[in-house]
Phi, psi and omega in degrees: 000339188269341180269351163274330178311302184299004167262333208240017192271182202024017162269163182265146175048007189272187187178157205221128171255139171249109151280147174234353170202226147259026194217002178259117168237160209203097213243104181239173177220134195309333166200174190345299192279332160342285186314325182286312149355287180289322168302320186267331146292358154310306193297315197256010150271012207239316178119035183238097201273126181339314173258052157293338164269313188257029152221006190085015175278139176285153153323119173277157196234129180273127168309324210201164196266147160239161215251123187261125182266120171318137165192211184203149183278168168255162178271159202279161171281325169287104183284337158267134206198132156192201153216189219226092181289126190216146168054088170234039202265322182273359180245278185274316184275302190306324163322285176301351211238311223240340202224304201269297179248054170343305205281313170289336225025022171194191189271121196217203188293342183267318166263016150254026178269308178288326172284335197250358177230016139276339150306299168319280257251023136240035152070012157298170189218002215221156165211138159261113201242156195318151176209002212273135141063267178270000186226099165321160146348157181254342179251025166298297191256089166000281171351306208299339198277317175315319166306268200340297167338284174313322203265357206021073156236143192258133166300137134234194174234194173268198186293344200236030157228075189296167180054017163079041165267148176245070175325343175277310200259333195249002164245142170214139190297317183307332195273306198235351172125199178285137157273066213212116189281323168344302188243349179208050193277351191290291203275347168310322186263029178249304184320305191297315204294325225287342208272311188311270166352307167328308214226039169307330213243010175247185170248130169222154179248139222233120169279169174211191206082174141231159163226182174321199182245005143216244213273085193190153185295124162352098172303169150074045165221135179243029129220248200251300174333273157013273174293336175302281207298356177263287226258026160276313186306316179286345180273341188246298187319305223272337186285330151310296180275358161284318146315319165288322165293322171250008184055017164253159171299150162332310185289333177249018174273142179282160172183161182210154178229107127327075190266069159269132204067286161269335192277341147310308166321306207288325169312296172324321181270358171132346164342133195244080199256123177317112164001272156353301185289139173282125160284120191259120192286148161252147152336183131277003193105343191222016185078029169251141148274110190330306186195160165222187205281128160298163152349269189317294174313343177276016154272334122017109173295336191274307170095217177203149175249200176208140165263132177228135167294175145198012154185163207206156162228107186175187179301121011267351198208149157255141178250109166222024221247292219212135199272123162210022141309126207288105182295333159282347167296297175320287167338281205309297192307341209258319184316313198271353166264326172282358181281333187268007168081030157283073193219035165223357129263115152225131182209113195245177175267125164264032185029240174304337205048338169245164207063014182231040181277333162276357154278322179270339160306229170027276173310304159328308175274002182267297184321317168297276211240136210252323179341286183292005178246019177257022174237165195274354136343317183329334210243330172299254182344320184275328169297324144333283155336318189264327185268014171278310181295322195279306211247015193032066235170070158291345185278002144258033103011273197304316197280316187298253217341289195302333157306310181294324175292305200304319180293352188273356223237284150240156179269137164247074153270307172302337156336333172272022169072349185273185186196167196224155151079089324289161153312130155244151172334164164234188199210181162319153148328142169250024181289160193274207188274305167294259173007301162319303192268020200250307157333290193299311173305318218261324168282339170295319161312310209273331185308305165307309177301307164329285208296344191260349177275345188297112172286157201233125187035079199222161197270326172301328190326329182265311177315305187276317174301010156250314232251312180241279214324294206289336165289317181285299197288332137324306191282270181352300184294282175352282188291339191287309189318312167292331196259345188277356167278318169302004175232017172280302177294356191263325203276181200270160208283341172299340149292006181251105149234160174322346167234034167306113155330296200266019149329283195285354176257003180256304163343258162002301181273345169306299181293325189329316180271003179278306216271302178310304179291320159313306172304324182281331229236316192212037132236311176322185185341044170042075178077346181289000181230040176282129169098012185271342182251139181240162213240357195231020189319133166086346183040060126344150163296346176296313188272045207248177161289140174326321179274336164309315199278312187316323199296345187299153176242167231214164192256140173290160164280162180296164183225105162262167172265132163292144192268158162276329153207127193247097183257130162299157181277347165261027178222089175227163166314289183204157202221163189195135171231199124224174208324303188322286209229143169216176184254105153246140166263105182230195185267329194245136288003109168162204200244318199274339180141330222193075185252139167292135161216146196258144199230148007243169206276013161300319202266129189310136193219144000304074101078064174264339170214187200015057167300091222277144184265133159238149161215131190254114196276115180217164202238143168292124151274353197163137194310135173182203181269157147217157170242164213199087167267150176244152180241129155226193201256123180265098166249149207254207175279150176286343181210153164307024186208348164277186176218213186204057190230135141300190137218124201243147127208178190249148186037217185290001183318189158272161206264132218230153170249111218242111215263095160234072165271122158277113177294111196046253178223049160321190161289325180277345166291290202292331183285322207281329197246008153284320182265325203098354198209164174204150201250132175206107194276108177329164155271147186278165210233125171277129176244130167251152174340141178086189213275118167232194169210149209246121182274169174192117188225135180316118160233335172248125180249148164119053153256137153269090197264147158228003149177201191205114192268098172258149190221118185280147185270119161264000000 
């Protein structure tokens, strides 16, 4: 026992099984959560699965005892790993406040007890805890830090609440002033000190910076300068009195800068964040990652973490119903953050945590351990495995999955074609016609396949309907309600009455989720998760009724054109690399199957010489004018110094150059992360009939090709 102890001391989080004779284990840990670690996997090989509270898996029940082999943990690849409960006004707080946690009305201490002992048991350590509104403070309640304390899970906030303040619920203006460090920078730090003081003796990762007093720009500096040079000043005061509170240097307090949103800008322009603080890179909100640490910065002593959605509330759309985030889409980003030295935060929004139980699962075991993802195959098989482990039930893998390509196509919270913050109506679909009825084919399918996999009077049965039924068979009624409008809009307009077929078949999937949403709430597990799902966050125009939606005023569906030739970007002719860069060919993320990413996300870009070539040899049915659209994945540069650019030419032409870096959160930005995709065309080109061939050259590495469309012009 003692030379096993000497393997694992001082290292983080790690643990060790020891057997003794044959009747003895001996489960130790380098520190507390090692040990929670080691225990609670002992539990779910034993046949007690993480969401056994929060889906409902049943315990499997064992014949026989299994055999434990000595052995020593590896320390997680990530050293912080959690997550961030956000927008839980529709979920997670009237749950707790109306169903779980009564006495309190609201999310407190019984329900973050369930929350910190579903983090142990998928090996995290970190909670960004609810902060919206509708939810006191998590230090509103004494209790809550105390929990935390017992459980060893480490506080932080989010990006727009620094020093563990919750600026929505505990400033108040009429009371303590302007949230303006400017003009009240006196009482913002007596606000700061008295919280520091508070929870000096718990562990926390102390955000640092300010911004507005929730998701909003820094007050009183009015332009850009301005604020670098105010939140150089709030980063050396508040790195003070975290010094002076804890009787440690600066340096040996954890603390992180969120550079989400503006605060990405105020980096770019010069901001100046300590070595020491880990810079945490953010998504856009829809799972692309802005930027990660260049050369220099993976030097950086503080190191870097990543902020990820996997729900949102915010511009052009909100996803806040049902988790459909693209699991090989995360795998790719979290892969190129951790390669890029993104290894001491990772964290990510589940909003409500249900129905987003397998994206946080996903995210989590990439976080402990990044290994088993690094190759892109990965994610189909660890999905496999959790719906085997949880519903005892690989095939429903398959039913997740074919949910996960279609919602990658669009979510359907986008479906109405609509956008928010303002809102707009929503309209047909712009799927072409064909697409509509191939869609529709393809969700009928899938409906059957639910319904025929769904078990019947089985102890799983409340476990797969949270789990497969209601994310699948849900999304499904959603598009059949649009496309069945959308074929509504199709018939002569004296047919469009209320007893139009495909009218009563969008009617018809309206209720479906009235019915669905009904079960989860006040029939399943007799009722224990009544008020958690909601079928309208936001009450939107997406979610509105049929008869609500005709009225609207509407777009004919689309007529696309065929190309003449579709080629994937992984089906080439010839490839060419070198030691440095390269061309990988993988499947996933994307549309077409067999897709390019220029590689590795390591290596320094723009690309100025030995640019590795793909080149794809293809035949003219006929002489004529063509356009030669590229589909890639809208990713953004891998660093604040990269791009996202190609180079094309066609025979001997000129060599064209191909950009699809998006500027902020323009309109081609909102259109690229509403489809997943971004478009990009050559000048068109006189071709004559018969063969030719279309180059593709590096110039950027992290670009992501997913195929090359040509189309003849009349």
């Amino acid at each position: 026992m003692e030379e096993i102890d000497k393997e694992i001391q001082n290292k983080w989080e790690t643990f060790s099984y020891t057997t003794y004779n044959t009747n003895t284990l001996v489960v130790t840990g380098s520190d507390k959560r090692g040990l929670a670690y080691g225990v609670f996997g002992l539990s779910e090989r034993a046949g007690v699965s993480p969401w056994h509270f929060w889906a409902d898996v049943p315990v499997q029940k064992r014949k026989e005892a299994f055999w434990v082999n000595d052995s020593v943990s590896l320390a997680p690849s990530v050293k912080y790993r959690g997550i961030f409960i956000n927008d839980e006004d529709w979920g997670l707080q009237p749950w707790a406040a109306k169903t779980f946690e009564t006495g309190l009305k609201d999310i407190g201490p019984k329900t973050y007890a369930k929350v910190f002992e579903l983090l142990l048991r998928l090996k995290a350590n970190l909670i960004w805890p609810a902060m919206h509104p509708s939810t006191k403070a998590f230090y509103h309640y004494p209790e809550n830090k105390e929990v935390a304390q017992k459980y060893q899970i480490v506080v932080g906030t989010s990006h727009a609440e620094p020093l563990m303040r919750n600026n929505v619920d505990e400033w108040n203006d009429q009371t303590m002033g302007e949230y303006n460090y400017i003009t009240n920078s006196a009482k913002i730090r007596t606000y700061w000190q008295s919280r520091l003081e508070e929870i000096k003796g718990f562990g926390n990762l102390y955000s640092i910076g300010m911004r507005g007093k929730h998701d909003s720009g820094m007050e009183g500096t009015k332009n850009e300068a301005e604020a670098v040079e105010l939140t150089n000043r709030i980063i050396n005061d508040q790195r003070q009195l975290l010094s002076q509170v804890t009787g440690k240097a600066p340096a040996e307090v954890p603390q992180v800068m969120t550079l989400y949103k503006e605060v990405l800008d105020l980096y770019k322009a010069g901001l100046n964040v300590p070595e020491d603080v880990t810079l945490i890179w953010p998504d856009d909100n829809y799972g692309y990652i802005k930027s990660l640490s260049n050369e220099t910065e993976r030097k950086r002593t503080g190191g870097a973490g990543v902020y990820y959605h996997a729900s949102y509330w915010g511009r052009p759309h909100d996803y806040l119903w049902i988790g459909t985030t693209d699991p090989a889409l995360m795998r790719f980003e979290m892969q190129k953050a951790y390669e890029t030295g993104a290894r001491n935060v990772w964290v990510v929004n589940v909003g409500d945590i249900k129905a987003i139980e397998y994206p946080t699962q996903l995210f989590l075991d990439m976080a402990y351990d990044i290994r088993p993802f690094l190759t892109n195959e990965s994610v189909f098989k660890h999905l496999e495995n959790w719906t085997k482990s949880n519903l005892n039930s690989k095939e429903a893998a398959a039913l997740l999955w074919k949910n996960y390509r279609l919602s990658y196509i669009r979510k359907p919270e986008f479906m109405g074609w609509s956008k928010v913050e303002p809102t707009t109506p929503t309209h047909p679909t712009t799927f072409s016609l064909e697409e509509v009825e191939e869609r529709l084919a393809a969700y009928d399918k899938l409906d059957r396949e639910t319904l025929a996999l769904q078990p019947r009077n089985s102890d799983y049965a409340s476990a797969y309907f949270q789990l497969v039924g209601y994310p699948v068979r849900a999304a499904s009624q959603m598009n059949k309600k649009f496309l069945n409008l959308d074929l509504y809009y199709t018939t002569k307009s004296g047919e469009r009455t209320d007893n139009n077929p495909y009218f009563q078949k969008a009617v018809a999937a309206y209720d479906s989720i009235v019915s669905l949403t009904n079960k989860y709430n006040h029939i399943i597990s007799n009722g224990k998760w009544n008020h958690v799902m909601t079928m309208n966050p936001r009450q939107l125009p997406v979610f509105s009724t049929p008869e609500a939606l005709k009225n609207v005023e509407q777009k004919s569906t689309v007529s696309v054109p065929k190309s003449l030739v579709d080629i994937p970007a992984g089906d080439y002719s010839r490839i060419s690399s070198t030691p440095d860069a390269y061309w990988e060919k993988i499947s996933e993320p994307g549309f077409s199957g067999n897709l390019l990413v220029s590689r590795p996300f390591t290596i320094a870009s723009p690309l100025k010489s030995n640019q590795p070539q793909v080149e794809y040899d293809f035949n003219l049915p006929e002489t004529g004018s063509v356009e030669i659209k590229i589909k890639a994945i809208p990713l953004h540069p891998l660093t604040l110094s990269s791009g996202q650019k190609v180079a094309l030419q066609v025979d001997e032409g000129t060599w064209q150059m191909v950009d699809f870096e998006t500027i902020g959160r323009s309109e081609e930005w909102k259109e690229n992360v509403l489809s997943n995709q971004t478009t990009k065309s050559l000048s068109v080109l006189k071709l004559v009939k018969g063969k030719h061939t279309l180059k593709l050259r590096m110039i950027d590495a992290g670009v992501l090709i997913d195929s090359f469309k040509i189309f003849g012009i009349r």
